[in-house]
C-alpha positions as CSV (number, residue, x, y, z in Angstrom):
1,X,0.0,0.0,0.0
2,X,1.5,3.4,-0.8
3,X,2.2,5.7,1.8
4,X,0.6,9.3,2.0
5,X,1.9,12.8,2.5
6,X,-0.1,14.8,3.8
7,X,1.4,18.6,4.8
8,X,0.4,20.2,7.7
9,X,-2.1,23.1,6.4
10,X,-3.7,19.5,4.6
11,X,-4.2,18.0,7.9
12,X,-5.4,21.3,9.2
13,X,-8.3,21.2,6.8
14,X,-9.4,18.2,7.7
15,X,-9.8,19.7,11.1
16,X,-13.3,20.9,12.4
17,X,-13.3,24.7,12.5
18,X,-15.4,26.4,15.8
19,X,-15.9,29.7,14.0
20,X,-19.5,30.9,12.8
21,X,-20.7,29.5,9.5
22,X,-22.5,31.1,7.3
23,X,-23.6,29.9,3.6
24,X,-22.3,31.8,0.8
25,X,-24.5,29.8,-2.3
26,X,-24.8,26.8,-4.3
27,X,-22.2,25.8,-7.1
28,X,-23.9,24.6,-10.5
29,X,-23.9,20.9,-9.0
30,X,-25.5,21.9,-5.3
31,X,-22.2,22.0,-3.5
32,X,-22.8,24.5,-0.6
33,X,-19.8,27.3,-0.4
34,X,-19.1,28.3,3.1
35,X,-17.7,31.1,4.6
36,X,-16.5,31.2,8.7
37,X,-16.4,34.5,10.5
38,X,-14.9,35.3,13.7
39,X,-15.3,38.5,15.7
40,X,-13.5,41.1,16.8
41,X,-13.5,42.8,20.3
42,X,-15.4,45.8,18.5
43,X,-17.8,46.5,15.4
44,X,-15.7,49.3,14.4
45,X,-12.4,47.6,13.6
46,X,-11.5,46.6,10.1
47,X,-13.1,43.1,8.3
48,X,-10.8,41.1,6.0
49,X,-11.8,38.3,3.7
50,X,-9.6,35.9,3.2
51,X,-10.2,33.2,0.2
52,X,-8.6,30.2,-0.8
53,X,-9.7,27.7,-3.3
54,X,-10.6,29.9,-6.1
55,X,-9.0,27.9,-8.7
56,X,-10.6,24.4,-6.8
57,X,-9.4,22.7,-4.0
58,X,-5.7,23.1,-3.9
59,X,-3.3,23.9,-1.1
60,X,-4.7,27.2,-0.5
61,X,-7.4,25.4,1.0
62,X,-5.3,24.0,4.2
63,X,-3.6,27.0,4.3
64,X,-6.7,29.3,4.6
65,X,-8.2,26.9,7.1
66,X,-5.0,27.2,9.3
67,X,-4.8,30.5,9.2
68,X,-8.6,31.1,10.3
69,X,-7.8,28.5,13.6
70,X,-4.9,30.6,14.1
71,X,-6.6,33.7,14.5
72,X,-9.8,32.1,16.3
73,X,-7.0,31.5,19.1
74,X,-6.1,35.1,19.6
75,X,-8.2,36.4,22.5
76,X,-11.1,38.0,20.9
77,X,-9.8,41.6,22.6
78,X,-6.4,41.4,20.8
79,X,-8.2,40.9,17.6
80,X,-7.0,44.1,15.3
81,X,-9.3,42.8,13.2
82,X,-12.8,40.8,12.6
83,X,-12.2,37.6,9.8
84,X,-14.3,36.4,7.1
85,X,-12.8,33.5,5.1
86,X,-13.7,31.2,2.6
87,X,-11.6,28.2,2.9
88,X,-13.0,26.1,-0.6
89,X,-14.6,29.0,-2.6
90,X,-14.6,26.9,-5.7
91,X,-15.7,23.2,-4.6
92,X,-16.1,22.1,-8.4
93,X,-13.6,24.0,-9.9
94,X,-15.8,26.4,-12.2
95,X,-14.6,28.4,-14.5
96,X,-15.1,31.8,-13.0
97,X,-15.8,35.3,-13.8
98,X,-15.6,38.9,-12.7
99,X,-18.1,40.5,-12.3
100,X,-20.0,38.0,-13.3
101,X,-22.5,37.7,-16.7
102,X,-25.4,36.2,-17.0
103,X,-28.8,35.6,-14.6
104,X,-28.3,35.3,-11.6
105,X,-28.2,32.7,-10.0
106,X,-28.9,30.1,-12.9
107,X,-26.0,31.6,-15.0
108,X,-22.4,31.1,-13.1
109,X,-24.0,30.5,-9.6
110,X,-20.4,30.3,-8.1
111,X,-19.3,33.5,-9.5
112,X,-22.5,35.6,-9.1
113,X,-22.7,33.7,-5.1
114,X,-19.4,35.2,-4.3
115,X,-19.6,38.7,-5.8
116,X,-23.1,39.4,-3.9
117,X,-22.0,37.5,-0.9
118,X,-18.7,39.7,-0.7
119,X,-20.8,43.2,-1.4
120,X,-23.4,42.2,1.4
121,X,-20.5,41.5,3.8
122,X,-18.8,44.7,2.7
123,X,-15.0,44.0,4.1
124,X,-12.4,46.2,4.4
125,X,-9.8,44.0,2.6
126,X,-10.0,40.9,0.4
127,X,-6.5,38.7,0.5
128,X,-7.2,36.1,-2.6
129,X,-4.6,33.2,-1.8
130,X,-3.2,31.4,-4.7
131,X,-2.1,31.6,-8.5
132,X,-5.4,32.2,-10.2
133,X,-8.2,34.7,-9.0
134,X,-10.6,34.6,-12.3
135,X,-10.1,39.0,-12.5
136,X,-11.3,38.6,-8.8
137,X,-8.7,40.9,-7.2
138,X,-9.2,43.8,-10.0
139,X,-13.0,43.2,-10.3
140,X,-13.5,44.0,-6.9
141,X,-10.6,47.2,-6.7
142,X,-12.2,48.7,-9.9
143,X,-16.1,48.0,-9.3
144,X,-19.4,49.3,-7.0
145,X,-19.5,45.7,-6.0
146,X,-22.8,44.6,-6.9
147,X,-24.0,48.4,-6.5
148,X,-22.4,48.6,-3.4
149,X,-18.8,50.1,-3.5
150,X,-15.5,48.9,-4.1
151,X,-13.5,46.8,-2.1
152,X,-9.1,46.7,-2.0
153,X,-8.2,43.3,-3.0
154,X,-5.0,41.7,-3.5
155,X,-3.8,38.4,-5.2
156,X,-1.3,36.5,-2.7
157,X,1.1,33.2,-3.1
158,X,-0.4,30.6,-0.8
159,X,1.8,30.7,2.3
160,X,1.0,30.2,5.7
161,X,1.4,33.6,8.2
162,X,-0.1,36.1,5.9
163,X,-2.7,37.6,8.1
164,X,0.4,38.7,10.7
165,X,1.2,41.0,7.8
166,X,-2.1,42.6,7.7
167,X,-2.0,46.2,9.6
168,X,-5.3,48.5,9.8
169,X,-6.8,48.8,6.5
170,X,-9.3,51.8,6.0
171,X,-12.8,51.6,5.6
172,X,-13.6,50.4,2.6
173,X,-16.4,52.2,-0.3
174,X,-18.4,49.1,0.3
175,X,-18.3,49.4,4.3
176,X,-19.0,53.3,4.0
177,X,-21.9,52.4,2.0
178,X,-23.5,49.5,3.7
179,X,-22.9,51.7,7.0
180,X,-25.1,54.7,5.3
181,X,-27.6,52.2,4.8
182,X,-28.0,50.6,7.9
183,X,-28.1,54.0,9.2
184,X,-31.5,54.6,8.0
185,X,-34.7,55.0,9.9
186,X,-37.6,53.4,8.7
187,X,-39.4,56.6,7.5
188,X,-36.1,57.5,5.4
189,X,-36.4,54.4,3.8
190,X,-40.1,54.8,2.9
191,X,-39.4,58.7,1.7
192,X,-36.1,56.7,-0.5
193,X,-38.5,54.0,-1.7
194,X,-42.1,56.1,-2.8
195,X,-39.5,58.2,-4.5
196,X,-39.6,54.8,-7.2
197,X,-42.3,52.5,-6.4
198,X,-46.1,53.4,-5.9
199,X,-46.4,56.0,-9.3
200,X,-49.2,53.7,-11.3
201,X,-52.0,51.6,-11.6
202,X,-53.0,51.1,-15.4
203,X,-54.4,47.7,-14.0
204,X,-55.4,46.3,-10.1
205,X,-52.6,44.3,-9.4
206,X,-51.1,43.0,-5.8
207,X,-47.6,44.8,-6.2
208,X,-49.0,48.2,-7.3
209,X,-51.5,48.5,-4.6
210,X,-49.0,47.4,-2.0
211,X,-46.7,50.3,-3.4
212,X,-49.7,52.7,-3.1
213,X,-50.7,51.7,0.7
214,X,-47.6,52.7,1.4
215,X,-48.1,56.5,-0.6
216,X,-50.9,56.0,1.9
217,X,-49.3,55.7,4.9
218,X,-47.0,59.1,4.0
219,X,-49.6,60.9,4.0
220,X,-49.6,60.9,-0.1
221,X,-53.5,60.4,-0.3
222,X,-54.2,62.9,-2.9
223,X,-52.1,61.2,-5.6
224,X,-53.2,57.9,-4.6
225,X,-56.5,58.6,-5.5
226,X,-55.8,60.8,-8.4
227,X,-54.2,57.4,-9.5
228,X,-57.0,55.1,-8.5
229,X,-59.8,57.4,-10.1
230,X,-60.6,56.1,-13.5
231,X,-61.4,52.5,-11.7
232,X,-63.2,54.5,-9.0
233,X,-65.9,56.4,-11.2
234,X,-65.7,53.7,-13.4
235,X,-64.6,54.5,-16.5
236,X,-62.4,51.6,-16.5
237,X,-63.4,48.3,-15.5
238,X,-61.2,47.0,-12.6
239,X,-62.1,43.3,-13.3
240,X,-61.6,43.6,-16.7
241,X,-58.9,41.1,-15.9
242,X,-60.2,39.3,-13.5
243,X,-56.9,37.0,-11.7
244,X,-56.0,36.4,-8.1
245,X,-53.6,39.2,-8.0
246,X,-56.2,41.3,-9.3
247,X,-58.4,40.5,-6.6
248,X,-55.3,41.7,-3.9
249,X,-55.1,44.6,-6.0
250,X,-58.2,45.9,-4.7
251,X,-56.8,46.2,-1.3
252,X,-55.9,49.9,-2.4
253,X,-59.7,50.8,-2.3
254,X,-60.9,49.0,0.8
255,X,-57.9,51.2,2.3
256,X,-59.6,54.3,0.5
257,X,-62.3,53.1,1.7
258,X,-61.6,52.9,5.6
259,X,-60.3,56.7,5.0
260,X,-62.3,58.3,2.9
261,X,-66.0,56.3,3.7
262,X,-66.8,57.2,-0.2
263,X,-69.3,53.9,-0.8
264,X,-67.5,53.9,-4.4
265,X,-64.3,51.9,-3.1
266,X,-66.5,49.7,-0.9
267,X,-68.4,48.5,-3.9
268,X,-65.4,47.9,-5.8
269,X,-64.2,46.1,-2.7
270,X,-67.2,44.0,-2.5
271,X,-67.7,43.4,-6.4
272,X,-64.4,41.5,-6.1
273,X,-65.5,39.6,-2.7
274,X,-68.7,38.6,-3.9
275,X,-66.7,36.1,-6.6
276,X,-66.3,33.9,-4.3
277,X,-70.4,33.1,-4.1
278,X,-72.5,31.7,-6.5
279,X,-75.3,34.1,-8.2
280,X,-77.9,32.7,-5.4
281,X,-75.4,33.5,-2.4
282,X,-73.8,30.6,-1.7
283,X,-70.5,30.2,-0.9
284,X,-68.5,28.6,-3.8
285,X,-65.6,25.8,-2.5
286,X,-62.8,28.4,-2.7
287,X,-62.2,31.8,-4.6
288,X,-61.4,31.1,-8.2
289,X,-58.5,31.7,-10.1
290,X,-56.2,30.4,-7.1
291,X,-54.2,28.1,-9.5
292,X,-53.2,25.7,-6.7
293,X,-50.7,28.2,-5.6
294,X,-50.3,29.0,-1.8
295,X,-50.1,33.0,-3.3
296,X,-53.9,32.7,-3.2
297,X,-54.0,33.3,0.9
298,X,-52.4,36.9,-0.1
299,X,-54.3,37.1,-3.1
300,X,-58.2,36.2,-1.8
301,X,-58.0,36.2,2.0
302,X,-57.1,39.9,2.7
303,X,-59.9,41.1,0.4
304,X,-62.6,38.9,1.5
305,X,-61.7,40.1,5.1
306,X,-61.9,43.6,4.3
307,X,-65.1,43.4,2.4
308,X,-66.8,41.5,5.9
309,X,-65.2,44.6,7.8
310,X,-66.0,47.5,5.7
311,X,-69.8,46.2,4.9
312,X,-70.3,44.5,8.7
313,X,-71.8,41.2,6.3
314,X,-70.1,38.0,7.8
315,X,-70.7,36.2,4.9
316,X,-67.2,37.8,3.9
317,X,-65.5,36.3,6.8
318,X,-66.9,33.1,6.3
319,X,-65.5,33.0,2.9
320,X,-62.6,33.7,3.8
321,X,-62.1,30.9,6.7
322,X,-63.4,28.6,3.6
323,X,-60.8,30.0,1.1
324,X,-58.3,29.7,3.5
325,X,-59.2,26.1,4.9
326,X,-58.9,25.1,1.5
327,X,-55.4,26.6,0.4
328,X,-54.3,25.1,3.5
329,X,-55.2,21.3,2.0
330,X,-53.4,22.2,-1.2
331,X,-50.1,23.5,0.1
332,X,-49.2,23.2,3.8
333,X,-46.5,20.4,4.7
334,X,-46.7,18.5,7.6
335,X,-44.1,20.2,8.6
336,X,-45.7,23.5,9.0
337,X,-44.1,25.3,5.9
338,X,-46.0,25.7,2.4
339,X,-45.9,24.4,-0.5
340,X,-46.0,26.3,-3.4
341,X,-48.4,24.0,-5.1
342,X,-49.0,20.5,-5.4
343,X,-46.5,19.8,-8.1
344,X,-43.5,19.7,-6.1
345,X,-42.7,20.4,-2.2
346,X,-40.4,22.9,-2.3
347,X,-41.0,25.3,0.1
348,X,-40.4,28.4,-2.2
349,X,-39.6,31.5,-0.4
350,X,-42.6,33.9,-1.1
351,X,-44.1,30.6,-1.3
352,X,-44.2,30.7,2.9
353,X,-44.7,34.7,2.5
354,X,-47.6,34.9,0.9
355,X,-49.6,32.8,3.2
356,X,-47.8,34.3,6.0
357,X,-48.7,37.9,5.3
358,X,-52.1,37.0,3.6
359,X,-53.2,35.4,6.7
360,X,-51.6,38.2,9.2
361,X,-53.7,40.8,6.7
362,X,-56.9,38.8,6.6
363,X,-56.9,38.2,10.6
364,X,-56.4,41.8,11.5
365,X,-59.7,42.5,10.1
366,X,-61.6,39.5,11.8
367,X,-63.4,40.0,14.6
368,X,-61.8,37.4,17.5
369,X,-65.5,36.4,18.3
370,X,-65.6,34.7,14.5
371,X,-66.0,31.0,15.1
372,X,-63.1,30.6,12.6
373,X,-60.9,33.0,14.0
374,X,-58.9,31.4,17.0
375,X,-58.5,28.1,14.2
376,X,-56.9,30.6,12.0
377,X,-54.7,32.4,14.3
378,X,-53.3,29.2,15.4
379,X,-52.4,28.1,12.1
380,X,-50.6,31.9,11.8
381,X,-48.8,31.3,14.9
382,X,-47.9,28.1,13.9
383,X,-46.6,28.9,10.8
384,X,-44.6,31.8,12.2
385,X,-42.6,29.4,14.8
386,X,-42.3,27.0,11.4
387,X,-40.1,30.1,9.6
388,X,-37.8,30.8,12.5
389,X,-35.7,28.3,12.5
390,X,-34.8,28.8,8.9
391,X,-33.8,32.6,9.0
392,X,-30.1,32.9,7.7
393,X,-27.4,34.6,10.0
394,X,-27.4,37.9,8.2
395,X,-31.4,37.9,8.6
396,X,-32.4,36.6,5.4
397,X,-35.1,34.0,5.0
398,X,-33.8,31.8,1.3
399,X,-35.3,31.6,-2.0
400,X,-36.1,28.0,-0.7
401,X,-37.0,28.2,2.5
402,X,-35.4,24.7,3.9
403,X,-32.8,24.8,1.3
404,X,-29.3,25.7,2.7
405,X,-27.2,28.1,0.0
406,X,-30.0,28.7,-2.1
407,X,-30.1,32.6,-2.2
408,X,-31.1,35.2,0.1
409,X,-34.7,36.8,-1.1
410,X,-35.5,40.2,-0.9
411,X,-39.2,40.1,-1.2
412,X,-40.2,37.1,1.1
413,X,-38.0,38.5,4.0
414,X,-39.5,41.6,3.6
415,X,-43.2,40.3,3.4
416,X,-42.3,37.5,6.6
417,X,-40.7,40.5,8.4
418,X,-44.1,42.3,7.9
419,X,-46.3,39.5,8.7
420,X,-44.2,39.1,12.3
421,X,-44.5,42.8,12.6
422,X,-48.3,42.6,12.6
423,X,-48.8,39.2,15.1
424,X,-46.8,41.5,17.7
425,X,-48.8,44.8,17.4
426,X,-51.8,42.7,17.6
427,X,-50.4,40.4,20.3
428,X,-50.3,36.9,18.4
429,X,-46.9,36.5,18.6
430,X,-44.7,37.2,21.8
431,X,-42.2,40.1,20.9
432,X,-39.2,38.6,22.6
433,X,-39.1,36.0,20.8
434,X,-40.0,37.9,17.4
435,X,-39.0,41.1,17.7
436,X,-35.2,40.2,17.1
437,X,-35.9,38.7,14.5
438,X,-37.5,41.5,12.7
439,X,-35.0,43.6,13.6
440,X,-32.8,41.2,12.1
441,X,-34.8,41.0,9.1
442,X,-34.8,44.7,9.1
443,X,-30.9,45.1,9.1
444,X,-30.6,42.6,6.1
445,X,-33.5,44.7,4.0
446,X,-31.4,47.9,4.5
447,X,-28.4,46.4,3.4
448,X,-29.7,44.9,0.3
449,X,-31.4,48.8,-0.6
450,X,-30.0,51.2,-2.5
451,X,-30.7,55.0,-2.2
452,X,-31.7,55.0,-5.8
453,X,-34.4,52.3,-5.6
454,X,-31.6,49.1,-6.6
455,X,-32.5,46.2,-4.6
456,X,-30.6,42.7,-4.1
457,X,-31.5,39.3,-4.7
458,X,-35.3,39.3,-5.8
459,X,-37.0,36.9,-7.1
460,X,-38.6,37.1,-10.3
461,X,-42.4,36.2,-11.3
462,X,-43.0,32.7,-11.1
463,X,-45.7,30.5,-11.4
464,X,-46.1,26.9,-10.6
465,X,-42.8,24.9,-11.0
466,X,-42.0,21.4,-11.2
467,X,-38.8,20.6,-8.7
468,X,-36.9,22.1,-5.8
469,X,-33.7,22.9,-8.7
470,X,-36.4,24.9,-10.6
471,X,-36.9,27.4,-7.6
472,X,-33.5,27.5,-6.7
473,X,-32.7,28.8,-10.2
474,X,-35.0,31.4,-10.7
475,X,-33.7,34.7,-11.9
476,X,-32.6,36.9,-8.9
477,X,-32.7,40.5,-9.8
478,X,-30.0,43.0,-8.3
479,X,-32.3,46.4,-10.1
480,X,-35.3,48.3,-9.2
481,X,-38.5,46.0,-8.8
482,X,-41.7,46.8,-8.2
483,X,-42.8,44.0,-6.5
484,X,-39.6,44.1,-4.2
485,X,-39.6,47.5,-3.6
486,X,-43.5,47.6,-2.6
487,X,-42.3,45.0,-0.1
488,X,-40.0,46.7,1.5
489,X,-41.9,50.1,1.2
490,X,-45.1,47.9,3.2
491,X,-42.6,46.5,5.9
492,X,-41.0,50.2,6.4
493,X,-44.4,52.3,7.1
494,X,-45.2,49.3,9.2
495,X,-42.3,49.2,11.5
496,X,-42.7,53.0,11.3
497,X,-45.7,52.6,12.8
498,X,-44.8,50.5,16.1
């Protein structure tokens, strides 16, 4: 039998490392790419990111790996420095590229993982370690990082001891610019985000009126209704196009119509509720045009709600319950997470966000003596204390909910963050428990907005798909959106409002 070498830094890698991990994304083949951080004695010093394995797993790997063990046994207040490193940053040795091309993250996952990871992490320094870096090093010096800022990098020979060399390194554009962010209250990021989203409605539809509650909430009432008008005195027919995020898009008028009392937006409110019975009053089996999705508890359930509310008929509420009794048959796991619909399991992010606000919005217009009411609240709670354990480290909740790497969403943390937001001001969910991790949900929506609208990492428009690798490849947009940015503009008036 031939005997092995193995160097020390090789040995080292085998070694377990005690330092936070944190999931960076998915390589083209599933591989997860990790990252291990370990703290400083203060937020304010420096962050370096140190990465070996660009070019696959080659010595670099060890080496990184003994250098993170090294510094994890400095005393945490002798630290000049907190450390980031990604020890195997290529698993399946990729062919990389910076910045990256292509869709993100179905086109070079590895590449596009690593440049938004790096943004979102904003170090100081980046020490690449080894022969090859892809154009990381100059991508990175020369670049807004994904829209963020740019980042000093340098390309170094894979030796061991290189972080002695490492002195104070000033903040970097990336770190300036996350820091701005962060430093936002929640009203300056609803003035930054009506400033893009909530400026149309040709059509009802879910994301505009979202956008346009939130106009509301600023006091913008005047050009919300200005905008609203030509459905309003009916020159246009708002069910023209009759789908389930055309029912949701009528949410704008029953909030006209809880401000204004002008019967107009309450019959438009009603027209839209009364779908869900048949021409002799009875209630149908569910709303139509729910498409198996578990969407349709955002889409129907909030409507039908406000239409029992505004017009004191239960019949709305009842409807409701029924709707919502029979999305849950269609998509909720025994687990306590949704599916999106029956054609695969996967527990797609806004998958689990659309039930979870839907059902927050529908149960804050019920009234708690309903017979169906403490049923549903239940199922709200319990689906809350489902998504907590699956919450990322920097506050995200995943494009796949159960799904380690898969990527951060914008939009479903957002709409989750809201959803826990509501359960505590009504007091359905206990706010020690839930209140940290809004605010942690907060922190990550901050850092992944732009002052001119850009957000990071949301998902696009999707329908019913057929497998869990589906999901995990649909597009990620790093732009303005108006479906993520009437997110985030709902959960800012919101937690403005506490």
């Amino acid at each position: 039998m031939p005997r092995v070498s193995l160097t020390i830094a090789a040995l080292l890698s085998l070694l377990p490392v005690a330092a936070d991990t944190l999931d960076v994304g998915l390589t083209e083949n599933g591989t997860i790419i990790e990252a291990a951080s370990v703290s400083a004695g203060s937020r304010i010093l420096p962050t370096v990111l140190l990465i070996g394995g660009l070019a696959g797993p080659d010595e670099s790997v060890g080496i990184v790996r003994q250098e993170l063990q090294t510094f994890e046994a400095i005393k945490p207040d002798h630290r000049r420095f907190r450390l980031l490193a990604i020890s195997l940053s290529n698993p399946d040795h990729a062919s990389l590229a910076f910045p990256p091309a292509g869709i993100a993250y179905r086109d070079n996952p590895e590449s596009h993982a690593l440049w938004r990871w790096i943004a979102i992490q904003a170090p100081d320094l980046v020490i690449v370690m080894g022969d090859q870096d892809f154009g990381l090093v100059n991508a990175l010096s020369q670049n807004a990082v994904a829209g963020v800022g740019r980042i000093p990098a340098r390309l170094v020979h894979a030796q061991p001891g290189i972080l002695k060399f490492v002195k104070n390194p000033p903040r970097s554009e990336a770190r300036q610019e996350i820091d701005r962010r962060l430093s936002r209250t929640p009203h300056q990021l609803a003035q930054e985000l009506a400033q893009y989203y909530g400026h149309d409605f040709d059509q009802p539809a879910y994301i505009q009126a979202v956008a346009l509650i939130g106009q509301l909430r600023l006091g913008h009432q005047t050009d919300v209704e200005r905008l609203v008008s030509p459905f309003v005195d009916g020159s246009k027919d708002s069910l023209a196009k009759p789908s389930g995020p055309a029912f949701a898009g009528h949410l704008v008028f029953a909030e006209l119509a809880e401000r204004t009392h002008d019967p107009r937006d309450l019959r438009l409110v009603q027209r839209t509720a009364d779908l869900g019975f048949t021409p002799s009053g009875e209630m149908k089996e569910s709303m139509p045009l729910h498409d198996e999705m578990s969407d349709s508890v955002f889409m129907a359930c909030p409507i039908l709600a406000s239409a029992g509310k505004l017009s004191g008929e239960s019949k709305y509420f009842d409807m409701a319950a029924r709707h919502y009794s029979f999305m849950q048959k269609l998509c909720l796991r025994p687990d306590g997470l949704y599916r999106h619909s029956p054609l695969s399991e996967a527990a797609w992010g806004r998958g689990n966000a659309f039930p979870a606000l839907g059902l927050a919005w529908a149960l804050s217009d019920f009234p708690s003596q309903h017979p169906e009411f403490k049923r549903m609240l239940r199922a709200f709670q319990a689906h809350m204390a489902a998504l907590v354990p699956f919450q990322d480290a920097n506050g995200m909740w995943r494009e796949v909910i159960d799904q380690r790497g898969s990527y951060p969403e914008y939009s479903a943390t957002a709409m989750i963050a809201t959803a826990m937001l509501i359960g505590i001001k009504h007091g359905w969910l206990e706010s020690a428990t839930y209140q940290p991790r809004i605010d942690l949900a907060w922190r990550a929506i901050l850092a992944r907005t732009g002052a001119d609208g850009r957000l990071m990492d949301v998902c696009e428009s999707t329908g019913k798909q057929k497998s869990l690798k589906d999901y995990i490849h649909r597009a990620a947009i790093l732009d303005r959106d108006a479906r993520g940015g009437a997110m985030a503009l709902l959960l800012a008036t919101e937690y403005d409002s506490r």
